[in-house]
C-alpha positions as CSV (number, residue, x, y, z in Angstrom):
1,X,116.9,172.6,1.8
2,X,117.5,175.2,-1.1
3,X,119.7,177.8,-0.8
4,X,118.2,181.6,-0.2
5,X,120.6,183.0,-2.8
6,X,121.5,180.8,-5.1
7,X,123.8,182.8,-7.3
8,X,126.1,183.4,-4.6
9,X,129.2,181.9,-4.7
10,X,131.0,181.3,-1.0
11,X,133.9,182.9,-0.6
12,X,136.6,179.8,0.6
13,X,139.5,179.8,3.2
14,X,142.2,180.2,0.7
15,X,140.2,183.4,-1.0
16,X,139.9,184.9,2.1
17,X,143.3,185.0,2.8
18,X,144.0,185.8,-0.8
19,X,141.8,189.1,0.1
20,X,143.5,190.0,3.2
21,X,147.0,189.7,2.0
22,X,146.4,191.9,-1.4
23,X,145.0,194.0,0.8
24,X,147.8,194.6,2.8
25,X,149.6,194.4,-0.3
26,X,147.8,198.1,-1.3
27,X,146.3,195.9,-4.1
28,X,143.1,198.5,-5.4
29,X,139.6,196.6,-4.7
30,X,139.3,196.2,-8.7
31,X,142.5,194.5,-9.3
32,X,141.8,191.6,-6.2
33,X,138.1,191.4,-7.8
34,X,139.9,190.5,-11.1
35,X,142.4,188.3,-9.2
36,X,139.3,186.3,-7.3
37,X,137.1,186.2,-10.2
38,X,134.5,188.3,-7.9
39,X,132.8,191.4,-8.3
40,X,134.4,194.5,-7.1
41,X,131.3,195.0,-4.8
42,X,131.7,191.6,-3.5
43,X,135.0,192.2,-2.5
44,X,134.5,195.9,-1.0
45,X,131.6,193.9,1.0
46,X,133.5,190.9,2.3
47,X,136.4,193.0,3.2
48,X,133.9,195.5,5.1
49,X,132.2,192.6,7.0
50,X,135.6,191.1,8.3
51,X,137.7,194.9,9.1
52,X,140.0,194.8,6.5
53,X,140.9,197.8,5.1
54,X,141.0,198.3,1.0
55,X,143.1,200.9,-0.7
56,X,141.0,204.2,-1.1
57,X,140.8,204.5,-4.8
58,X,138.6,207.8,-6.0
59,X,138.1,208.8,-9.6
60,X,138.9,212.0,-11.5
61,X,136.5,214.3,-12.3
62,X,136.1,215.1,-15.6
63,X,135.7,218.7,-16.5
């Protein structure tokens, strides 16, 4: 049987933990996206869906 979502790429063990340790770490959602070759909304998601907190990171306004 065919996948729903084809273009989704599993997230494995090891990247998992990767995500939980930078994390901890204070790493910014961007930077572990880069690290995990993910989006940064795929991280933000995985990391709401399993309680682990990301490092608030809010932009500047510009004025």
């Amino acid at each position: 049987m065919q996948s729903r979502y084809p273009l989704l790429k599993k997230w494995t063990a090891e990247e998992h933990e990767q995500l939980k340790a930078m994390a901890e770490a204070g790493r910014r959602p961007d930077e572990i996206a880069l690290a995990l070759n993910r989006s940064e909304a795929a991280v933000r998601v995985r990391a709401w869906q399993h309680g682990i907190a990301l490092r608030l990171v809010t932009s500047k306004r510009k004025r």
